[in-house]
ZADO-1210 file (C-alpha; in nm, 4 decimals, padded with zeros to 6 digits):
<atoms>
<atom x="27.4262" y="05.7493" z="12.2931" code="UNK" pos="1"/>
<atom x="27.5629" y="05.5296" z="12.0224" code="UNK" pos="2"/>
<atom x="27.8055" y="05.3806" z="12.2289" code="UNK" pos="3"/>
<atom x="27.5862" y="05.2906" z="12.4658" code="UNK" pos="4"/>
<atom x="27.3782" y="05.1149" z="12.2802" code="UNK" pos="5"/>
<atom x="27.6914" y="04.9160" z="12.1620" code="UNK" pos="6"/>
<atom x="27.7898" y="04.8507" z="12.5092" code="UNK" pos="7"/>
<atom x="27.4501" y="04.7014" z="12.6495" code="UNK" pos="8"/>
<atom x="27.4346" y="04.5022" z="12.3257" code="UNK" pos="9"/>
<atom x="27.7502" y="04.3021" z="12.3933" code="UNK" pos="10"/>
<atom x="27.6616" y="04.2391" z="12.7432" code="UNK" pos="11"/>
<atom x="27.4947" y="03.9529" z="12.8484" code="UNK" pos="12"/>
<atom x="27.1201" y="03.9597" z="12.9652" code="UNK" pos="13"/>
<atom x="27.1984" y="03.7236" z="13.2783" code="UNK" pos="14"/>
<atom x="27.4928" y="03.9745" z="13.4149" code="UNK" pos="15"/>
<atom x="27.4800" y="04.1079" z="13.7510" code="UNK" pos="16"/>
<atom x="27.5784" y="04.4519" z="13.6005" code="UNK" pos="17"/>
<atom x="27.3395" y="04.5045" z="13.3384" code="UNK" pos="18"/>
<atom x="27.1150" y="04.7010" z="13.5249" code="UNK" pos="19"/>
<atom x="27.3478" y="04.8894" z="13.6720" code="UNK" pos="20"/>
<atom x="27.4865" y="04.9712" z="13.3149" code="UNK" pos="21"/>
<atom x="27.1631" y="05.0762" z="13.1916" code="UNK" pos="22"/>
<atom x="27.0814" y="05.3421" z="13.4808" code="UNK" pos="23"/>
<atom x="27.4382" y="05.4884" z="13.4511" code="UNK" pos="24"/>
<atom x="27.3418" y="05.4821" z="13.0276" code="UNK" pos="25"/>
<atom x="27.0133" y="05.6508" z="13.0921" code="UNK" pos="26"/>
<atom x="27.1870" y="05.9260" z="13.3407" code="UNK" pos="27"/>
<atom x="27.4031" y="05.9744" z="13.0503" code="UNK" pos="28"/>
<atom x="27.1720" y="06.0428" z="12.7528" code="UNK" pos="29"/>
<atom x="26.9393" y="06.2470" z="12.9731" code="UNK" pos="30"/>
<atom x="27.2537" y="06.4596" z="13.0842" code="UNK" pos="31"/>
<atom x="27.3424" y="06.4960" z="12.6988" code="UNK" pos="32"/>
<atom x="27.0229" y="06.6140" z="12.6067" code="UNK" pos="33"/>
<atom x="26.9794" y="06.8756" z="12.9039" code="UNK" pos="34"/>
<atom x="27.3079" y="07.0261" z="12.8047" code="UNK" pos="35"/>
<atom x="27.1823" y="07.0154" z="12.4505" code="UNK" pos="36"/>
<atom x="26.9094" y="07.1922" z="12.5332" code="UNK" pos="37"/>
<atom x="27.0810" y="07.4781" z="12.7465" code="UNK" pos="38"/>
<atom x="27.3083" y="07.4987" z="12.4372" code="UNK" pos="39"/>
<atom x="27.0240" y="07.5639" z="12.1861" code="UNK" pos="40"/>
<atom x="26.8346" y="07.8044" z="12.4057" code="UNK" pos="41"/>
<atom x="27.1545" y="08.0494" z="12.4521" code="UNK" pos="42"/>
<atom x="27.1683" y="08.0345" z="12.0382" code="UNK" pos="43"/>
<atom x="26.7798" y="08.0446" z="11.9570" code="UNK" pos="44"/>
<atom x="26.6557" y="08.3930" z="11.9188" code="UNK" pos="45"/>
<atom x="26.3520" y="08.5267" z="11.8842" code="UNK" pos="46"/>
<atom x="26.1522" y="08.5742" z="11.6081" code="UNK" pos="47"/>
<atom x="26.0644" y="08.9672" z="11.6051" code="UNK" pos="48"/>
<atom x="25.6601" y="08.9706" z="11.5856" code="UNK" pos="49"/>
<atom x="25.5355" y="09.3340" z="11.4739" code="UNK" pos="50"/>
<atom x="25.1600" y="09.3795" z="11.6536" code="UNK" pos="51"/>
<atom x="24.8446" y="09.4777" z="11.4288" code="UNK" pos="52"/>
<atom x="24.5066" y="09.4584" z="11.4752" code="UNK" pos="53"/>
<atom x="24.2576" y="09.1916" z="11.3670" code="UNK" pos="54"/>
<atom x="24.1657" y="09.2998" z="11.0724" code="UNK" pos="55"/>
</atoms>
């Protein structure tokens, strides 16, 4: 994501390929952060919860 940032910084607000950058950017992160996610669920496990009664 970092270097993405970088990237769009150095480019030029008035170039034709800007936009273009920033979709293919945005794909990116949101790709990163879905195989993040997929990641954390296989190594999250569930906290054990014991049932009693209300009082």
């Amino acid at each position: 994501m970092q270097v993405f940032v970088e990237e769009l910084h150095k480019i030029s607000h008035r170039d034709e390929m800007r936009p273009k950058i920033l979709m293919h950017g945005i794909k990116r992160i949101l790709e990163e952060k879905k195989e993040a996610s997929l990641v954390g669920r296989m190594f999250r496990r569930k906290k054990k919860i014991e049932p009693r009664g209300w009082y």
